[in-house]
N, C-alpha and C positions, 0 to 999 in steps of 0.2 A: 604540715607537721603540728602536732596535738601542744598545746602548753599546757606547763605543770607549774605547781607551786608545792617548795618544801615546807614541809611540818613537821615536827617532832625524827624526822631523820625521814619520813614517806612522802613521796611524790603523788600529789592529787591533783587531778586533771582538772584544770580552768575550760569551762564552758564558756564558746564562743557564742557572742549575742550578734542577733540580727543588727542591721546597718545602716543608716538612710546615708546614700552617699552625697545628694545634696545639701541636707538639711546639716544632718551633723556635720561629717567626715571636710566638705568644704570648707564651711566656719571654722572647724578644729583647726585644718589644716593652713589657711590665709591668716590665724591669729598667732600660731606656729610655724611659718615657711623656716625662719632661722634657725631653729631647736631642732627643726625634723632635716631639712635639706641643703641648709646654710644660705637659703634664701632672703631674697628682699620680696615684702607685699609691695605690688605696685597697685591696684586695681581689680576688680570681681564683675565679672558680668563684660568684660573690655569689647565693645561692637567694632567690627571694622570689615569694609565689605556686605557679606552678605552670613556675616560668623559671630557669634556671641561667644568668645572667650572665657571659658568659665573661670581661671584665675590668670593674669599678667603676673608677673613676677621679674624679676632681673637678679644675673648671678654676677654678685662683684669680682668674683674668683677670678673665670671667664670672662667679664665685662661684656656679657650677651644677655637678651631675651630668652624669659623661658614661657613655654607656653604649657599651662596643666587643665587637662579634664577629666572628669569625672564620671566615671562606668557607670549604669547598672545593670545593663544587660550584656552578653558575649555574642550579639550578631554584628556588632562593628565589624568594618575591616581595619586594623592598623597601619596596612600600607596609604590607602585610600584617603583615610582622614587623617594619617601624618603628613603626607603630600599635599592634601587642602592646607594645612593650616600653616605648612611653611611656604608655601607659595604665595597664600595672600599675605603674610607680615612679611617677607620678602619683596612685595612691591610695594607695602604703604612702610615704609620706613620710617618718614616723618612724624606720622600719628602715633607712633608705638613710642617716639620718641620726645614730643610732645606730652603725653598722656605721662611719662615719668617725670619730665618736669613741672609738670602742673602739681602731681601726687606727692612729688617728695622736695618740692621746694630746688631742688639744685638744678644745675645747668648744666645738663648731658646734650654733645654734638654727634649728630649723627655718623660723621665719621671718625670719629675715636669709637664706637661701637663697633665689638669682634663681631659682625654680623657671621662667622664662618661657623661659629660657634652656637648659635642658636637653636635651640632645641626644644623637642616637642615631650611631654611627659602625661602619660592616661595610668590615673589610679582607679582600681576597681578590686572589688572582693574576691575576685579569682578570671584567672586570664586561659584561654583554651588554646590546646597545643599547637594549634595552627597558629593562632596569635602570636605564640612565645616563639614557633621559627620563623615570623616574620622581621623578626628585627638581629639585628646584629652585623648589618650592612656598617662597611668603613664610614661613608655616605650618604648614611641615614640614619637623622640622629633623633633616634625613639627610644624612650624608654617606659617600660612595663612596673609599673610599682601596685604590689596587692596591698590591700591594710583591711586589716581584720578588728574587732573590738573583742575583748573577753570580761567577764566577769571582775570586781573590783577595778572598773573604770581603767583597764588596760588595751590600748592603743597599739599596733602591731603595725609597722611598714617595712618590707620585704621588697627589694627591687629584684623583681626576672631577668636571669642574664638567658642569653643566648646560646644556644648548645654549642656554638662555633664563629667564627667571626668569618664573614662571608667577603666575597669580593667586591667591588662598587658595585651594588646595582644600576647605573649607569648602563652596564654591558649588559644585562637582565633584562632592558626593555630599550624601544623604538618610538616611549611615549614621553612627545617633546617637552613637557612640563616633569614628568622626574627628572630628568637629564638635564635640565636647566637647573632645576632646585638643588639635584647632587652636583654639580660644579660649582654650584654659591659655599657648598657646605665644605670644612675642611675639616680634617682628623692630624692634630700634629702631634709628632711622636719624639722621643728620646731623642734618636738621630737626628732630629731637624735641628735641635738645641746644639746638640753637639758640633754639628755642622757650624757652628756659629765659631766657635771656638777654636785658640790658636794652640799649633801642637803642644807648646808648655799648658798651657789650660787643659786640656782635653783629658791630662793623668786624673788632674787634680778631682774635675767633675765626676768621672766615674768613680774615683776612690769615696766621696763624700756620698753621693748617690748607693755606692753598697756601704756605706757605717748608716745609711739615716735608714735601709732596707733593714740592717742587723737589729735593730732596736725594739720591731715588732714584726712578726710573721702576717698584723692585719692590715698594716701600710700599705695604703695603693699612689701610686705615683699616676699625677693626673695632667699630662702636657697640654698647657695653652698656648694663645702665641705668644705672649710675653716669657714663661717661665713655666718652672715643673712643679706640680705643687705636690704633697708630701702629704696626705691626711689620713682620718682614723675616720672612717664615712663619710662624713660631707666635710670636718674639719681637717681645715690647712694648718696645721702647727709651723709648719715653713713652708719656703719659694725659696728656688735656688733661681736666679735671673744670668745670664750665661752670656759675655760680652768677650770680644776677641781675646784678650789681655787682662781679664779679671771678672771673677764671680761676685755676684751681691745677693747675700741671701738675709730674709723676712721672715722672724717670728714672733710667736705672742706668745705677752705671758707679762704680768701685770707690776714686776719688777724680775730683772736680768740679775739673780743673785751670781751667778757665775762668771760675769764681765766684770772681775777684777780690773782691767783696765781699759774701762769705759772706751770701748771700742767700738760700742753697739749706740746709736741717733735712733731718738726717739720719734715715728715717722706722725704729721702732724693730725690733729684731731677730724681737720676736716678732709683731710686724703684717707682714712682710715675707715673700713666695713667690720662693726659689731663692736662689743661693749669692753672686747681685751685689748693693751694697749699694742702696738706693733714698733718693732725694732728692726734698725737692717745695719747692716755692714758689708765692706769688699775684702776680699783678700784675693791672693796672686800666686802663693807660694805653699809648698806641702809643711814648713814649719807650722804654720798658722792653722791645719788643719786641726789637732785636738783641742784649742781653745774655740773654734766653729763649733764643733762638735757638743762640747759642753753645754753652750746654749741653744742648741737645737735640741737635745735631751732633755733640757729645762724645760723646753717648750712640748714637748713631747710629755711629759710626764703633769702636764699642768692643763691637756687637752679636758674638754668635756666627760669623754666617752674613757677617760680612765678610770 
């Protein structure tokens, strides 16, 4: 789809420019991961095996690896080299995790890592039809993202969804290495969360779940294993966390003017991913819902991409 810019009341078409996906779109994007995808840079160029990882990255959100490369041509296959590259970081585990504490100074255990989670991400200037029905497997976690450049230094990132969400491919093939790699991978959904919770909890989760849907039609609910998160593209304004007997939900937003009664713990600086501060609280009871509510619209109306 063509870009415009208004002027005087007329729509004038932005001319898109050529693109070196290396040179620039890389660099852009590794000194960017958090602006564009709500990434962490871990590393460029990350060897392991017989693969030169064009960016490592780690999503605090998910608490997984992510893995990004860089197109420039359309004779890839995406099944092919999504399969390579989760199967070799799926057996060097330690090195992916190693290589983030050497880069970022802290000290990540390999198992507190949602390894189920980890996923594979190919950016390129445009993706061919084949490419774009190869993904959308519950079990295979690829995603297609185009980025374009236009004139007046304007930057374009578009994720490809999938014309349909398909069944595991798992059942799709008899080749022992997807089948291994799709049962490492998991997809958790609403229900899993809800499952957690005790019949008095269970009103309360789906009532708060359709007020934080009401608030904007671009809200996508993004289930990990810990919690459901709530965001406007890649940002989380909240985490609803869903325990038998009581909900704890997480948002940001750089003072809580609508916690009248300081009800909302400031969560600490070194447990915390990016520069706004994060708040959390429990509650139990549908009393207590409109005052949730209040600061989760705080937090909502204080995202980025407002």
């Amino acid at each position: 789809m063509p870009a415009f810019q208004l002027t005087s009341g007329k729509l004038f078409q932005i001319k898109e420019k050529k693109i070196d996906l290396e040179k620039d779109v890389q660099g852009l994007t590794e000194k960017n991961l958090e602006a564009i995808f709500g990434l962490q840079f871990i590393s460029t160029e990350f060897h392991i095996e017989n693969f030169w990882i064009d960016t490592l990255a780690f999503d605090p959100q998910a608490n997984s690896f992510v893995i990004i490369e860089y197109k420039r041509d359309q004779s890839f296959s995406v099944i092919d080299q999504g399969i390579s590259y989760l199967n070799t970081v799926l057996r060097n585990k330690a090195e992916l995790v190693l290589e983030y504490n050497e880069k970022t100074g802290k000290s990540l255990n390999r198992t507190t890592v949602d390894w189920n989670q980890i996923r594979v991400m190919f950016i390129a200037q445009r993706f061919t039809a084949h490419q774009q029905n190869a993904i959308g497997f519950r079990d295979f976690p690829i995603e297609l993202w185009e980025v374009k450049q236009y004139e007046n230094n304007i930057v374009f990132f578009n994720q490809i969804k999938a014309p349909e969400v398909k069944e595991t491919i798992a059942n799709l093939t008899k080749n022992k290495i997807v089948r291994d790699v799709a049962q490492q991978i998991k997809e958790y959904t609403f229900e899993d969360h809800l499952k957690k919770a005790s019949d008095q909890i269970k009103p309360l989760l789906k009532e708060i779940r359709e007020r934080i849907f009401a608030l904007d039609t671009s809200i996508k609910e993004k289930p990990v294993r810990n919690y459901l998160g709530y965001k406007l593209n890649w940002y989380n304004f909240v985490t609803v966390h869903i325990y038998q007997q009581k909900i704890r939900i997480y948002v940001r937003k750089t003072i809580l003017e609508s916690d009248k009664n300081k009800r909302f713990k400031k969560v600490p600086e070194s447990w915390a991913w990016g520069k706004t501060p994060i708040w959390f609280t429990e509650f139990s009871e549908t009393k207590d819902l409109d005052y949730m509510m209040s600061s989760i619209k705080e937090s909502y109306e204080a995202a980025p991409d407002k």
